[in-house]
PyMOL Python script that loads the backbone (N, CA, C, O; Angstrom):
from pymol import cmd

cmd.read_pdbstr("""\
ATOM      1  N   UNK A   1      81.419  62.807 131.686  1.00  0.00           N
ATOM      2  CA  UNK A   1      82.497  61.864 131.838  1.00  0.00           C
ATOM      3  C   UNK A   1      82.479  60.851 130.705  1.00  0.00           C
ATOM      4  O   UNK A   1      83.453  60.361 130.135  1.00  0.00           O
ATOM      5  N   UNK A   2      81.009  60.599 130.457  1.00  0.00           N
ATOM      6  CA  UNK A   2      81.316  59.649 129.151  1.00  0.00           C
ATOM      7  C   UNK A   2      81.721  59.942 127.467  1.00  0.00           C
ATOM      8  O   UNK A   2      82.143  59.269 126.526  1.00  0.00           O
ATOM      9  N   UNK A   3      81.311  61.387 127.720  1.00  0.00           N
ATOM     10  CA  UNK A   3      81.875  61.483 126.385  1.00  0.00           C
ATOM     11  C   UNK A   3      83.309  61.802 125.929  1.00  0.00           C
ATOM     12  O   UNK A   3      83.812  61.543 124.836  1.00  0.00           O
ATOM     13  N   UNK A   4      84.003  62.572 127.251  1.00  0.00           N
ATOM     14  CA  UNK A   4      85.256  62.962 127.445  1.00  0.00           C
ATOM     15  C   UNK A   4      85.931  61.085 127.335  1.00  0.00           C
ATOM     16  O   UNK A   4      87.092  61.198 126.942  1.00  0.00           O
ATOM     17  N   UNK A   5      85.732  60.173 127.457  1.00  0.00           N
ATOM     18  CA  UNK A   5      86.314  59.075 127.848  1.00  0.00           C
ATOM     19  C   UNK A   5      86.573  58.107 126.757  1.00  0.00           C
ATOM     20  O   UNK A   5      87.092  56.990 126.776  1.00  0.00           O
ATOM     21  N   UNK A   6      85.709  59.360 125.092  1.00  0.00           N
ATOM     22  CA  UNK A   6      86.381  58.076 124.195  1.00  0.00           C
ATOM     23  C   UNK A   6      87.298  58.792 123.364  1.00  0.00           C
ATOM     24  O   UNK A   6      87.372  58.597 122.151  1.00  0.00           O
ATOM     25  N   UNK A   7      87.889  59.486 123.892  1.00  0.00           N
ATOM     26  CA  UNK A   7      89.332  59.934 123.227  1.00  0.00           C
ATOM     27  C   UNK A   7      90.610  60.193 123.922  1.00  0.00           C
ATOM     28  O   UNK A   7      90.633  60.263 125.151  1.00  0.00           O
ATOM     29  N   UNK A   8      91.479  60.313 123.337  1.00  0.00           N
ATOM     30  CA  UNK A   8      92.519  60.259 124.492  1.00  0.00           C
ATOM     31  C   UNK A   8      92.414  62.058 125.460  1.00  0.00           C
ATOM     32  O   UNK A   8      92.303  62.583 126.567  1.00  0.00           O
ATOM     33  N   UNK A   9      92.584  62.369 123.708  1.00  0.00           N
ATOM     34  CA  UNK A   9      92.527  64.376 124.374  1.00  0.00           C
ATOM     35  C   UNK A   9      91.160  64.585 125.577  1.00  0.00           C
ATOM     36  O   UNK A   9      91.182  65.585 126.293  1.00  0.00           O
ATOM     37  N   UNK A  10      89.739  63.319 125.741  1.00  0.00           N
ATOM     38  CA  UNK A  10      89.122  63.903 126.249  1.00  0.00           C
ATOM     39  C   UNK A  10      89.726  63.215 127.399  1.00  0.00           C
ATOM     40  O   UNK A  10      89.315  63.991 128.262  1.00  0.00           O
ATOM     41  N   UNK A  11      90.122  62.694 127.786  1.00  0.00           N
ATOM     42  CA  UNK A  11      90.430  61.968 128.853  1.00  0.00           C
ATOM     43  C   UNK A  11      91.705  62.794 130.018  1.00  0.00           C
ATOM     44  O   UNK A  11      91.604  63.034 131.221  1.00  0.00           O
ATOM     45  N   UNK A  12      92.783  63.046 129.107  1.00  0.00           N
ATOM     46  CA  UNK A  12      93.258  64.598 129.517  1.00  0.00           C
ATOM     47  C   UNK A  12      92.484  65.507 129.774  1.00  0.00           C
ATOM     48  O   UNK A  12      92.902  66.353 130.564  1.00  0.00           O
ATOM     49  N   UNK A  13      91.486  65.625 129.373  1.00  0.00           N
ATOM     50  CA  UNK A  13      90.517  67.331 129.792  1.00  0.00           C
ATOM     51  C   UNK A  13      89.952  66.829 130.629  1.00  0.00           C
ATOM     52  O   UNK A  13      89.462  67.686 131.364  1.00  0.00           O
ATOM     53  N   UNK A  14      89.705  65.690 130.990  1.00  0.00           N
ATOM     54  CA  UNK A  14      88.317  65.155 131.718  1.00  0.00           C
ATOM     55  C   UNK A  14      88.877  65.742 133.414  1.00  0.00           C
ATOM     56  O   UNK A  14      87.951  66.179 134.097  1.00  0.00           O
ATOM     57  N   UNK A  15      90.358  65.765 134.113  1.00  0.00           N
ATOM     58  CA  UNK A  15      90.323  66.235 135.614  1.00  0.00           C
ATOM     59  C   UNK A  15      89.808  68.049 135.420  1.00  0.00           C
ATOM     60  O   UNK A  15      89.445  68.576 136.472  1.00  0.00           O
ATOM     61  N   UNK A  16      89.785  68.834 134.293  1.00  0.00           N
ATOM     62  CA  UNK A  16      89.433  69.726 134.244  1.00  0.00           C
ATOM     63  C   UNK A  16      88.222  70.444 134.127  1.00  0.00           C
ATOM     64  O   UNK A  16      88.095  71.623 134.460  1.00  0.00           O
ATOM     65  N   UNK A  17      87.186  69.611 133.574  1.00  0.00           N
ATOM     66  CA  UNK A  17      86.375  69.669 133.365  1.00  0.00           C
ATOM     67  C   UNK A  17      85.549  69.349 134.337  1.00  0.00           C
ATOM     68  O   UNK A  17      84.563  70.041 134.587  1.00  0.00           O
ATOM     69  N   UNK A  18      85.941  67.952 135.187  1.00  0.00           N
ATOM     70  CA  UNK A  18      85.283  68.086 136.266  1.00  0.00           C
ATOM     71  C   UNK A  18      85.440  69.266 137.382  1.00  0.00           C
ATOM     72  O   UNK A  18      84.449  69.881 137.776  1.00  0.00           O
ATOM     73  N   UNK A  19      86.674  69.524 137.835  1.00  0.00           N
ATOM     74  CA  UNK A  19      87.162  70.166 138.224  1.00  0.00           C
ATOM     75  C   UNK A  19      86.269  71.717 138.295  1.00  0.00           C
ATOM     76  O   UNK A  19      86.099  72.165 139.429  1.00  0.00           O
ATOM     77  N   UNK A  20      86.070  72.002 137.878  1.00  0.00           N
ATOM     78  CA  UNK A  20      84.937  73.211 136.936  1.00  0.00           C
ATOM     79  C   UNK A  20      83.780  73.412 136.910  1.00  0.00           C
ATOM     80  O   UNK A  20      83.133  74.459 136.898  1.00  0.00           O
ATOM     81  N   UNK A  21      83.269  71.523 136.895  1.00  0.00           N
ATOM     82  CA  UNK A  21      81.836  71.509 137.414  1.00  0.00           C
ATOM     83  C   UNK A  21      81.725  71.790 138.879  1.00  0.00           C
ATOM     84  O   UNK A  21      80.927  72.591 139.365  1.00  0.00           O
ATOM     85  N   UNK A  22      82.978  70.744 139.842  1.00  0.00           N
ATOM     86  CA  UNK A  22      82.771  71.143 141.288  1.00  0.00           C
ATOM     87  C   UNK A  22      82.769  72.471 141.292  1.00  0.00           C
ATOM     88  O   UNK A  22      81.608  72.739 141.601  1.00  0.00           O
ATOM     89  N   UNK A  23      83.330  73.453 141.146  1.00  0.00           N
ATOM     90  CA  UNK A  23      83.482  74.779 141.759  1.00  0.00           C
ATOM     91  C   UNK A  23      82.349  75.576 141.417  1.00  0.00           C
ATOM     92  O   UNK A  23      81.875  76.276 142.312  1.00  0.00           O
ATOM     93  N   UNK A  24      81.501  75.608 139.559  1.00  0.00           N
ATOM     94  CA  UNK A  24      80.549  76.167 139.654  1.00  0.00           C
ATOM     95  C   UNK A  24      79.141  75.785 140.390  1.00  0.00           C
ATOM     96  O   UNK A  24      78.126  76.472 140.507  1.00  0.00           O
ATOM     97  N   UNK A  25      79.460  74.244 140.923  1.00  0.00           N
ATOM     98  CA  UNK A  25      78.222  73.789 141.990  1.00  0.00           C
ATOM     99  C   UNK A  25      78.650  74.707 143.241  1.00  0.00           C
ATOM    100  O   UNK A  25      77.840  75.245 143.996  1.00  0.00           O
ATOM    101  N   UNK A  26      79.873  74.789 143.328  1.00  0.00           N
ATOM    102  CA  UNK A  26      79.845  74.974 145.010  1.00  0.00           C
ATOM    103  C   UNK A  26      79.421  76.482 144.832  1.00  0.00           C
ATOM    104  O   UNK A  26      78.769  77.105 145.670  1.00  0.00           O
ATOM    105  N   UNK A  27      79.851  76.966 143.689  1.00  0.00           N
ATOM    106  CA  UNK A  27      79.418  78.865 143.872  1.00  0.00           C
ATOM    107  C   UNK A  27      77.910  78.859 143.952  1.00  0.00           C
ATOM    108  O   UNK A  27      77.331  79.457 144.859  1.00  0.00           O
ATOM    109  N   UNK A  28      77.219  78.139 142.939  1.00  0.00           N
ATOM    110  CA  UNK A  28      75.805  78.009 142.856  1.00  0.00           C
ATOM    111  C   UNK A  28      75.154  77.423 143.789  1.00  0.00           C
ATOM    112  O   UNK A  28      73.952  77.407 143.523  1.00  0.00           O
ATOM    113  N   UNK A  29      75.484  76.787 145.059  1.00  0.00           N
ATOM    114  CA  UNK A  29      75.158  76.485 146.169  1.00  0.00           C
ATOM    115  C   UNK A  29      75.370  77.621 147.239  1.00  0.00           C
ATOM    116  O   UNK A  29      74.373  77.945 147.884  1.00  0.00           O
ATOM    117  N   UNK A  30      76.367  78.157 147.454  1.00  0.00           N
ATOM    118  CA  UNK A  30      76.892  79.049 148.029  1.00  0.00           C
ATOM    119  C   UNK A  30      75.597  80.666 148.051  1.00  0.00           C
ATOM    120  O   UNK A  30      75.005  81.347 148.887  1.00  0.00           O
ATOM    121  N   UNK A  31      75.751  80.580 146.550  1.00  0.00           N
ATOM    122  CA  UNK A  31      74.679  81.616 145.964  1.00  0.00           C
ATOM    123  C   UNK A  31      72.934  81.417 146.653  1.00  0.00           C
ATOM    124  O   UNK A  31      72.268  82.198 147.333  1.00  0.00           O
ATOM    125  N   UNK A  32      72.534  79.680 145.989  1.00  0.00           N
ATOM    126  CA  UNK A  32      71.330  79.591 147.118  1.00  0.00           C
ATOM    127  C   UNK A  32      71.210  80.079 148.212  1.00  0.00           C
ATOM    128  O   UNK A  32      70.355  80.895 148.557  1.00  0.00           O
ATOM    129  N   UNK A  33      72.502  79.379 149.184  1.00  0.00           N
ATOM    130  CA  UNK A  33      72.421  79.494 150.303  1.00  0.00           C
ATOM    131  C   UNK A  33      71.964  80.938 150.920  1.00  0.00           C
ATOM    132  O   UNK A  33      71.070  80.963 151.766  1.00  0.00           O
ATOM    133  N   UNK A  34      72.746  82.419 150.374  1.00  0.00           N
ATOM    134  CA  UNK A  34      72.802  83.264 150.396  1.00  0.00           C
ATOM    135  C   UNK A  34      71.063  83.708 150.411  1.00  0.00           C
ATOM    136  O   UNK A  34      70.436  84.130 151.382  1.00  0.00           O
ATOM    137  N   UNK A  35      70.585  83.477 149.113  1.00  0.00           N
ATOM    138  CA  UNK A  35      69.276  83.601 148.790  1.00  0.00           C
ATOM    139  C   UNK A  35      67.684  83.421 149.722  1.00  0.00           C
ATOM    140  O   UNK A  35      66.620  84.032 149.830  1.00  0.00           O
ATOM    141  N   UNK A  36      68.320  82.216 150.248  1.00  0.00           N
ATOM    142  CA  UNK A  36      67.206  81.281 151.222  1.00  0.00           C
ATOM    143  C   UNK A  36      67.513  81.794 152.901  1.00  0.00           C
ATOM    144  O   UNK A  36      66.739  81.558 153.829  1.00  0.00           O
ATOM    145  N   UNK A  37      68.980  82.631 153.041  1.00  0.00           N
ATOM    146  CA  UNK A  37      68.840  83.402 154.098  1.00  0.00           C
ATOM    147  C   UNK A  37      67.990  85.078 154.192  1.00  0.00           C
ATOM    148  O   UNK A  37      67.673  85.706 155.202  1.00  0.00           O
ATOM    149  N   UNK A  38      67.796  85.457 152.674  1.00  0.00           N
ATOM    150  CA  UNK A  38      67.121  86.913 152.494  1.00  0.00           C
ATOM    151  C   UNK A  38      65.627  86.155 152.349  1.00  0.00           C
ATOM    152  O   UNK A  38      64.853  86.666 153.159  1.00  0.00           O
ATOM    153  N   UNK A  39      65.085  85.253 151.685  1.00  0.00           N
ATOM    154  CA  UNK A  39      63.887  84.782 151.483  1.00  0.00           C
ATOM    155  C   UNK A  39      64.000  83.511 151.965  1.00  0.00           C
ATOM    156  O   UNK A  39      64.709  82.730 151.331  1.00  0.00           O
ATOM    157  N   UNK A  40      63.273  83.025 153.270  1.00  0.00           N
ATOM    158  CA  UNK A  40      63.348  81.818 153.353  1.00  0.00           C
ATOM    159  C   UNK A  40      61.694  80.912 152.428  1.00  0.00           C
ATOM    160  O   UNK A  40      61.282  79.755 152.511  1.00  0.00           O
ATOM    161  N   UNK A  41      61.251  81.942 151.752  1.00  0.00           N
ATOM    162  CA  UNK A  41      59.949  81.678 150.601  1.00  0.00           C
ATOM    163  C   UNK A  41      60.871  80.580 149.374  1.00  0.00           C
ATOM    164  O   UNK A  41      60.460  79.589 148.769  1.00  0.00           O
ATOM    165  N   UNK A  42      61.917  81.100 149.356  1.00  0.00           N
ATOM    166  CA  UNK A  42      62.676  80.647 147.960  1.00  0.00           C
ATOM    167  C   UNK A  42      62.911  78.985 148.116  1.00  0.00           C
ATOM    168  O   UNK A  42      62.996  78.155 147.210  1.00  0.00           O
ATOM    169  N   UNK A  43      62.984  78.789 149.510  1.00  0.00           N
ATOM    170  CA  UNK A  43      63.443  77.255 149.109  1.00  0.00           C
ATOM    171  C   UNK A  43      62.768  76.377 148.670  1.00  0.00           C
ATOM    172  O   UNK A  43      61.544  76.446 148.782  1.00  0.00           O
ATOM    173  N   UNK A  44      63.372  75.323 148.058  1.00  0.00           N
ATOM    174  CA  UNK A  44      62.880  74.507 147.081  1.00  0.00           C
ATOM    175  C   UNK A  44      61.728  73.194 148.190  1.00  0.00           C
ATOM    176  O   UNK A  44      61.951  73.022 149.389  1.00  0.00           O
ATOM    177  N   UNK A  45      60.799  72.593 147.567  1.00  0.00           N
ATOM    178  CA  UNK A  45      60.362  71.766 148.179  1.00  0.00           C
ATOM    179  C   UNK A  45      60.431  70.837 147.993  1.00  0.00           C
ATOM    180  O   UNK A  45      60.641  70.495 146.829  1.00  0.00           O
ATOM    181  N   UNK A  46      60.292  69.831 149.054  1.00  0.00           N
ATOM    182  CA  UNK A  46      60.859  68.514 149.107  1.00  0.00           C
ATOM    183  C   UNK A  46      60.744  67.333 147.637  1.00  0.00           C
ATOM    184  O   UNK A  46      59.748  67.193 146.926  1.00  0.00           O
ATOM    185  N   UNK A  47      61.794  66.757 147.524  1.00  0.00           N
ATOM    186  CA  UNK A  47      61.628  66.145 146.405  1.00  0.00           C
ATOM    187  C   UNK A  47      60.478  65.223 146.089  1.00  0.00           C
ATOM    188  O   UNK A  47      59.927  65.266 144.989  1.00  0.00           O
ATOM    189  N   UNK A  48      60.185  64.560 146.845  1.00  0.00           N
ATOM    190  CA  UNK A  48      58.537  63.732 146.920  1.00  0.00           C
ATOM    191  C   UNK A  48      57.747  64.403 146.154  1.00  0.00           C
ATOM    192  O   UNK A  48      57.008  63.984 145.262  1.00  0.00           O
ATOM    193  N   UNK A  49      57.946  65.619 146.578  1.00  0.00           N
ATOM    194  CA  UNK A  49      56.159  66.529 146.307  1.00  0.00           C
ATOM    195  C   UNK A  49      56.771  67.140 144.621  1.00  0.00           C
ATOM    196  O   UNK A  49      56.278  68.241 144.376  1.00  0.00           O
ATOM    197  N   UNK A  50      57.465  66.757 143.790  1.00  0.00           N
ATOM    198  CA  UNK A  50      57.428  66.710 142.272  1.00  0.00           C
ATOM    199  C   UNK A  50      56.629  65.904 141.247  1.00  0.00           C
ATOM    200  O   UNK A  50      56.599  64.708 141.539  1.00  0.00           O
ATOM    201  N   UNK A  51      55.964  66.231 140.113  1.00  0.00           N
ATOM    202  CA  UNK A  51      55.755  65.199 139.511  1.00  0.00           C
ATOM    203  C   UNK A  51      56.535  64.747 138.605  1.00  0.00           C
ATOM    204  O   UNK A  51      55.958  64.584 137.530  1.00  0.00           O
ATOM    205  N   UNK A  52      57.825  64.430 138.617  1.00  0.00           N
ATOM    206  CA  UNK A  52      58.916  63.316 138.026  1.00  0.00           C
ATOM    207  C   UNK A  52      59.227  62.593 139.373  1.00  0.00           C
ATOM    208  O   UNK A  52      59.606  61.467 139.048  1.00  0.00           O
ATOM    209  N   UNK A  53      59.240  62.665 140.243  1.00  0.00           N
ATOM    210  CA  UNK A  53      59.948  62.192 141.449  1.00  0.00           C
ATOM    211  C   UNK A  53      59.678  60.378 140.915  1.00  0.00           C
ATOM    212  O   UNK A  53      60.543  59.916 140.171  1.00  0.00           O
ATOM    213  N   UNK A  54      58.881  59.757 141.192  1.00  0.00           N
ATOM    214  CA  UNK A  54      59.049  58.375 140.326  1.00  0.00           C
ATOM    215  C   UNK A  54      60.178  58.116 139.219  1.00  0.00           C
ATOM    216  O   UNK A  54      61.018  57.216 139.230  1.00  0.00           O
ATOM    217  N   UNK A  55      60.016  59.011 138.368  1.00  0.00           N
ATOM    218  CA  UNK A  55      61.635  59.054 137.048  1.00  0.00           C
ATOM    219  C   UNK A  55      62.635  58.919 137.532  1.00  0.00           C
ATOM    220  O   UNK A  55      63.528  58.081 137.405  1.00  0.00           O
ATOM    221  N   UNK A  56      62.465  60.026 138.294  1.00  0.00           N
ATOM    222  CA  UNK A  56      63.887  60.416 138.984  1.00  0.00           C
ATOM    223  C   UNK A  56      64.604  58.692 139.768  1.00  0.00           C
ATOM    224  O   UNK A  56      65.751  58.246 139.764  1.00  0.00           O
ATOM    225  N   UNK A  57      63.547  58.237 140.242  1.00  0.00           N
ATOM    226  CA  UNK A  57      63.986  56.790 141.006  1.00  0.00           C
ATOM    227  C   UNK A  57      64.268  56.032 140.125  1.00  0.00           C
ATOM    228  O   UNK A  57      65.225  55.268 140.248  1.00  0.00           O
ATOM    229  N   UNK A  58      63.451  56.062 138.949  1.00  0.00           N
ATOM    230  CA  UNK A  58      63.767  54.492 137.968  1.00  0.00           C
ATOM    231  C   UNK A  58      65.572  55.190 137.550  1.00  0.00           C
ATOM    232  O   UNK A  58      66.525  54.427 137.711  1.00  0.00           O
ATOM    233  N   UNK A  59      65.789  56.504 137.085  1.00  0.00           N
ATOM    234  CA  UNK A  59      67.051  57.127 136.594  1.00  0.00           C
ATOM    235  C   UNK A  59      68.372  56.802 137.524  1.00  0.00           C
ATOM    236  O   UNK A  59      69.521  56.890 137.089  1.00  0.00           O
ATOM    237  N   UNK A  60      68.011  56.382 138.973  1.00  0.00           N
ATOM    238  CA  UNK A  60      69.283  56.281 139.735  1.00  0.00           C
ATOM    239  C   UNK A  60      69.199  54.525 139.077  1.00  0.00           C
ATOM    240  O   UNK A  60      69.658  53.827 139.981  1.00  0.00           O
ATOM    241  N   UNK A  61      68.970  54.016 138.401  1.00  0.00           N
ATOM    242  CA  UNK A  61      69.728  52.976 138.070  1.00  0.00           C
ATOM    243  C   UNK A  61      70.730  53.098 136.937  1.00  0.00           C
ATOM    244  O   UNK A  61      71.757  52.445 136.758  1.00  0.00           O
ATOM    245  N   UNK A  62      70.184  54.121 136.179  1.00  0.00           N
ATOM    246  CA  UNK A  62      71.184  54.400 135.144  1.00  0.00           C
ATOM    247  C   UNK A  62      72.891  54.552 135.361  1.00  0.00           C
ATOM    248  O   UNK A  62      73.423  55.150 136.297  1.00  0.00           O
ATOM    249  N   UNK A  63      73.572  53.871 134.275  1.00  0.00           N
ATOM    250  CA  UNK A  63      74.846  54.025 134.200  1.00  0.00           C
ATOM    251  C   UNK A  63      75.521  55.147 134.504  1.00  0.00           C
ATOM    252  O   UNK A  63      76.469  55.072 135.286  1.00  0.00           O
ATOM    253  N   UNK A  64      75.124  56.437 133.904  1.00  0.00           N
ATOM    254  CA  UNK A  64      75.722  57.185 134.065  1.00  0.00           C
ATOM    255  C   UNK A  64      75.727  58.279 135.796  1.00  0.00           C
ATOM    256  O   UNK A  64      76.633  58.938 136.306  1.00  0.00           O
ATOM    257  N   UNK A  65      74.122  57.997 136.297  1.00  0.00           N
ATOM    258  CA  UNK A  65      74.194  58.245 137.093  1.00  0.00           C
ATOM    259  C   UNK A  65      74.961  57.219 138.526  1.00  0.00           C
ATOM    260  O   UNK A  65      75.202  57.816 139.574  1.00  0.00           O
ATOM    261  N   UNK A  66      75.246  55.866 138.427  1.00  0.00           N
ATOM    262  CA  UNK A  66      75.999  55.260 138.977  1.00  0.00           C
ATOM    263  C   UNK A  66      77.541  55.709 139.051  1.00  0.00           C
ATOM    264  O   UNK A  66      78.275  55.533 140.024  1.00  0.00           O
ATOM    265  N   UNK A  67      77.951  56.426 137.633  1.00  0.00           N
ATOM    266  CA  UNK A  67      79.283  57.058 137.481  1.00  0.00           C
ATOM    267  C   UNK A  67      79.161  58.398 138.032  1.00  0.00           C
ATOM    268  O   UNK A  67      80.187  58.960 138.414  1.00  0.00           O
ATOM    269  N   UNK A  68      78.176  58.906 138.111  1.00  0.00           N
ATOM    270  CA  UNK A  68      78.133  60.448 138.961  1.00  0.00           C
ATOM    271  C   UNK A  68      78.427  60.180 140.795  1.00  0.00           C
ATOM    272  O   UNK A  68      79.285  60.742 141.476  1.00  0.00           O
ATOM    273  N   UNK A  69      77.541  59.286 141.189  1.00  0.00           N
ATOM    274  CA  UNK A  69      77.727  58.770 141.924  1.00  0.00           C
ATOM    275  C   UNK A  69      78.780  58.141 142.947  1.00  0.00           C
ATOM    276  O   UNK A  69      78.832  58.288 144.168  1.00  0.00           O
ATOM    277  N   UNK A  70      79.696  57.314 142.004  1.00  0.00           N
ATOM    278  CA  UNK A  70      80.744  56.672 142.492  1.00  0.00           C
ATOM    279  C   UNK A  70      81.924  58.144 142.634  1.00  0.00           C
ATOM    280  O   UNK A  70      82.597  58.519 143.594  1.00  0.00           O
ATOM    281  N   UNK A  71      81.779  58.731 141.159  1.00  0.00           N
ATOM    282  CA  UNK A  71      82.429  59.754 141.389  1.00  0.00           C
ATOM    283  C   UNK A  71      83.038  60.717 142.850  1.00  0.00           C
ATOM    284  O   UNK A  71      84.127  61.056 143.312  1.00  0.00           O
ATOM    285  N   UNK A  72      81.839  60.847 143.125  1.00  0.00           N
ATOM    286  CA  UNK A  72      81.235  61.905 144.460  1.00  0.00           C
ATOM    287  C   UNK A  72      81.167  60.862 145.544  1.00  0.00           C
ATOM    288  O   UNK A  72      80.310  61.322 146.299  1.00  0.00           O
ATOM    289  N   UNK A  73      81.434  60.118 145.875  1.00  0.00           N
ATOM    290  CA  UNK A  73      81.978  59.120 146.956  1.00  0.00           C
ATOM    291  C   UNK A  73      83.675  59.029 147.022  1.00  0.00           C
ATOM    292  O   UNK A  73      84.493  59.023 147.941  1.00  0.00           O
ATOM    293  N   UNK A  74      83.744  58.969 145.693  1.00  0.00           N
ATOM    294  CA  UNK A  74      85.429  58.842 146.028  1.00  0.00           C
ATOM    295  C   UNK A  74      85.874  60.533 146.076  1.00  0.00           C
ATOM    296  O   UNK A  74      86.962  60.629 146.644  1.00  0.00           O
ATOM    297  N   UNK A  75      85.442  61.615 145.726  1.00  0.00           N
ATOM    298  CA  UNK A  75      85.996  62.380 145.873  1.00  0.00           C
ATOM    299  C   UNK A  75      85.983  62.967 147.716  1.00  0.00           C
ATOM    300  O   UNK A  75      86.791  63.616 148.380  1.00  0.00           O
ATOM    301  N   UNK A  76      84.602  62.326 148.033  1.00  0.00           N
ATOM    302  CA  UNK A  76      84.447  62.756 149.375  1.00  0.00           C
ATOM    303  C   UNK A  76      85.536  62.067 150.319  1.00  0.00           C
ATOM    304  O   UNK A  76      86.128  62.702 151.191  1.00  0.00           O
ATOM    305  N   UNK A  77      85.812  60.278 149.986  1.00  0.00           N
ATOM    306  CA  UNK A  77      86.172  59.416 150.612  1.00  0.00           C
ATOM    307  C   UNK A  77      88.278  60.085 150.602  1.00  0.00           C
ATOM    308  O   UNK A  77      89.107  60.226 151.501  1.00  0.00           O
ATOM    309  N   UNK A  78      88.300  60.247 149.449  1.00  0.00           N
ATOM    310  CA  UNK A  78      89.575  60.712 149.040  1.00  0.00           C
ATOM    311  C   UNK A  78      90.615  61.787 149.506  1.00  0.00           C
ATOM    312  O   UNK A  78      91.801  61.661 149.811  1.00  0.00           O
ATOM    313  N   UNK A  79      89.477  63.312 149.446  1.00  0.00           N
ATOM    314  CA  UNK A  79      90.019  64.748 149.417  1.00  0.00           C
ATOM    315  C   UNK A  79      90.313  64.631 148.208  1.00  0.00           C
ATOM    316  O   UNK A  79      91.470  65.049 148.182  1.00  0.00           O
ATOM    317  N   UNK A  80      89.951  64.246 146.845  1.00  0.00           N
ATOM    318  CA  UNK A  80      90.506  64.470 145.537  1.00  0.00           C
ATOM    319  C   UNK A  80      90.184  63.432 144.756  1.00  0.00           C
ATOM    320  O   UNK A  80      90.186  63.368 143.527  1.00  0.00           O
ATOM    321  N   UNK A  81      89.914  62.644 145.538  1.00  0.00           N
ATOM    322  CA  UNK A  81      89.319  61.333 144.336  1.00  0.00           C
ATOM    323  C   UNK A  81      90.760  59.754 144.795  1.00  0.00           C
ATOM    324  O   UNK A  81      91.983  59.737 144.933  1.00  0.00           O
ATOM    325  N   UNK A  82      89.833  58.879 144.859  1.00  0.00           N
ATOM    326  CA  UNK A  82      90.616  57.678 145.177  1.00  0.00           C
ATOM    327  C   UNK A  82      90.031  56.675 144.096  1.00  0.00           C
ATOM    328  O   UNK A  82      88.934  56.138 143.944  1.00  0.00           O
ATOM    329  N   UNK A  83      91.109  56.656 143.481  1.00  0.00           N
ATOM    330  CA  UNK A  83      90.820  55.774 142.041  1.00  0.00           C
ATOM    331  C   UNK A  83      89.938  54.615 142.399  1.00  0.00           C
ATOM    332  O   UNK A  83      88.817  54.432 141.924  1.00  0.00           O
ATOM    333  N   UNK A  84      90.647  53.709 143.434  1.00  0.00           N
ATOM    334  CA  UNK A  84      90.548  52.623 143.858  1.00  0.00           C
ATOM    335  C   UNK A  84      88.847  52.656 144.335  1.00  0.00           C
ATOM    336  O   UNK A  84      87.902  51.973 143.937  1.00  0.00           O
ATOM    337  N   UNK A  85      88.903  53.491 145.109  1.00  0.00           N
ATOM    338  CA  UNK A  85      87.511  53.664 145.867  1.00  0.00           C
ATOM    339  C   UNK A  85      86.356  53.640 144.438  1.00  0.00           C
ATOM    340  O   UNK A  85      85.311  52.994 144.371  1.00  0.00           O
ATOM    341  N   UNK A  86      86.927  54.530 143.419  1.00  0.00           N
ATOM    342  CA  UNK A  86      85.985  55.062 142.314  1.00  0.00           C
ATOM    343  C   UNK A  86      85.902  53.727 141.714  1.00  0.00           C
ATOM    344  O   UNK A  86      84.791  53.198 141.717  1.00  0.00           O
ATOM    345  N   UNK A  87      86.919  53.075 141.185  1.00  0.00           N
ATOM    346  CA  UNK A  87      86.736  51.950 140.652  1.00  0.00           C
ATOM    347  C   UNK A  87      85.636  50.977 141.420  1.00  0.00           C
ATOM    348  O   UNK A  87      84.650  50.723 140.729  1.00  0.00           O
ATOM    349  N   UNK A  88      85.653  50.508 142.488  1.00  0.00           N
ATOM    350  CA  UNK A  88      84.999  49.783 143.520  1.00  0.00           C
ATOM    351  C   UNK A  88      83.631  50.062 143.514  1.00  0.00           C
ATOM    352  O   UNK A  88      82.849  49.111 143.504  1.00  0.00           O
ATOM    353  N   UNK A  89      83.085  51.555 143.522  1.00  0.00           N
ATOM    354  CA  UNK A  89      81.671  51.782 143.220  1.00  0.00           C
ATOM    355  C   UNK A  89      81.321  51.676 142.104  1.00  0.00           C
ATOM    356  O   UNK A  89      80.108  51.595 141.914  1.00  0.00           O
ATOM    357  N   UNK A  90      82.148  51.639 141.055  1.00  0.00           N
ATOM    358  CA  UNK A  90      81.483  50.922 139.593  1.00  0.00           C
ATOM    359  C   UNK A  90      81.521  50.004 139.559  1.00  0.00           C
ATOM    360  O   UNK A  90      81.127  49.874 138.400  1.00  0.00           O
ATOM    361  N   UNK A  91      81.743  48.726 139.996  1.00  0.00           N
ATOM    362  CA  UNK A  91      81.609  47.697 139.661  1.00  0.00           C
ATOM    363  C   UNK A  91      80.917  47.161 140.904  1.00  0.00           C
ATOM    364  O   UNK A  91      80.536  46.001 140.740  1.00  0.00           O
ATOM    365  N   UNK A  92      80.676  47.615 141.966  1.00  0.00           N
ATOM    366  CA  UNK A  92      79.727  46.505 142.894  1.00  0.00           C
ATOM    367  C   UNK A  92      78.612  48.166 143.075  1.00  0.00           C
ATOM    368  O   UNK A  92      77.569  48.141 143.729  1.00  0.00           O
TER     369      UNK A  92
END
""", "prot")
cmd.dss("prot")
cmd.show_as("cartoon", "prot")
cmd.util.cbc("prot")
cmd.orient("prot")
């Protein structure tokens, strides 16, 4: 999102691009899911038990993950995204 956001053309591509990311998450979730019903060995273990898991915490302060974030609130809050809502989680 941030790099699409300093041009105009990226800013036009930017509902597409996201757009693209949702669907190849949802196939690639879909796909797990599939996976962890033939092997329930495959699933992943709990995030705690990583050694970045500390990173990972200092990283949810980051900007960009605040914009991933707000993102995926307003799209949930929305059915498509509510500007207003999106705006609102970036700034408080």
């Amino acid at each position: 999102m941030i790099l699409n956001s300093k041009s105009l053309w990226g800013m036009i591509r930017l509902p597409y691009v996201l757009s693209y990311i949702k669907e190849s998450h949802r196939i690639e979730q879909q796909q797990y899911q599939e996976r962890i019903k033939k092997n329930p060995k495959l699933k992943l273990p709990p995030l705690e038990s990583y050694a970045d898991y500390k990173e990972a915490i200092q990283i949810k302060n980051y900007t960009s993950y605040k914009l991933g974030e707000g993102l995926i609130a307003a799209n949930r809050a929305g059915g498509g995204g509510n500007i207003a809502l999106f705006a609102q989680s970036l700034c408080g």
